[in-house]
C-alpha angles and dihedrals in degrees: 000000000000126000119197120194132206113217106208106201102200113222137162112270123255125268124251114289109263108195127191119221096282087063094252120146110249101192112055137156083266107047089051097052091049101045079053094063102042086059095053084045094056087041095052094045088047095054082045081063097048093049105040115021086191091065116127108199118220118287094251100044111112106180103230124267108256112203126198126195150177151207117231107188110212114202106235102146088051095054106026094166094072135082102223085161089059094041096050092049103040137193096335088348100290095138091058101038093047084045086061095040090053092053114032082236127127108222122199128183107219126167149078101313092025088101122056115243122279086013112129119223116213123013090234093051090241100146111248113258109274093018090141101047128100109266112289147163118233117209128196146173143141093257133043094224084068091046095048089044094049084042106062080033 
């Protein structure tokens, strides 16, 4: 008489399923045990750097991009009366673009208002991030010092 026996690894259950346009899962099992292990690599790198200056990581090592980023409210419902949309852009969108140049900082406009009116947003109907926010400027970059700059700008 053979027994077979089942062992049940207990482990914790999956996240909710995050899909990209395609319709492919991004987070998959994967995905998370490799992006573990990309973050104990960089730690580990990182405490390399704090023991020894003269480390030299691996050649394929290549430390992650940390953004930072921002939320800029822009008063529309007090002052009604003025186009903050047209003034942050600019004519064919030069202030913007010279803002952004100036800083280092991406600047996007999101919000209801940020899109004219009977212009879809995305092919596939999906609303835009922050759709459903008030109007706001986001602001990012890969240091604080750009946000901060783009944002007093």
């Amino acid at each position: 008489m053979s027994l077979s026996f089942r062992l049940y690894v207990s482990r914790s259950p999956s996240p909710e399923p995050i899909y990209n346009s395609e319709g492919k899962r991004l987070n998959t099992r994967e995905y998370r045990a490799r992006k573990k292990l990309e973050d104990e690599r960089h730690s580990l790198i990182q405490e390399m750097f704090s023991i020894n200056t003269d480390y030299k990581p691996p050649a394929d090592y290549k430390p992650p991009v940390v953004r930072v980023s921002e939320k800029v409210m822009i008063p529309q419902d007090e002052h009604p009366d003025i186009n903050f949309v047209g003034l942050l852009i600019g004519p064919r969108g030069n202030t913007l673009k010279s803002m952004e140049k100036e800083t280092g900082a991406k600047i996007i406009i999101r919000g209801k208002g940020s899109v004219k009116e009977g212009k879809v947003g995305r092919k596939d109907g999906q609303p835009l991030p922050g759709e459903d926010e008030p109007l706001h400027a986001f602001v990012t970059a890969n240091n604080p010092e750009s946000v901060k700059k783009a944002v007093d700008k």
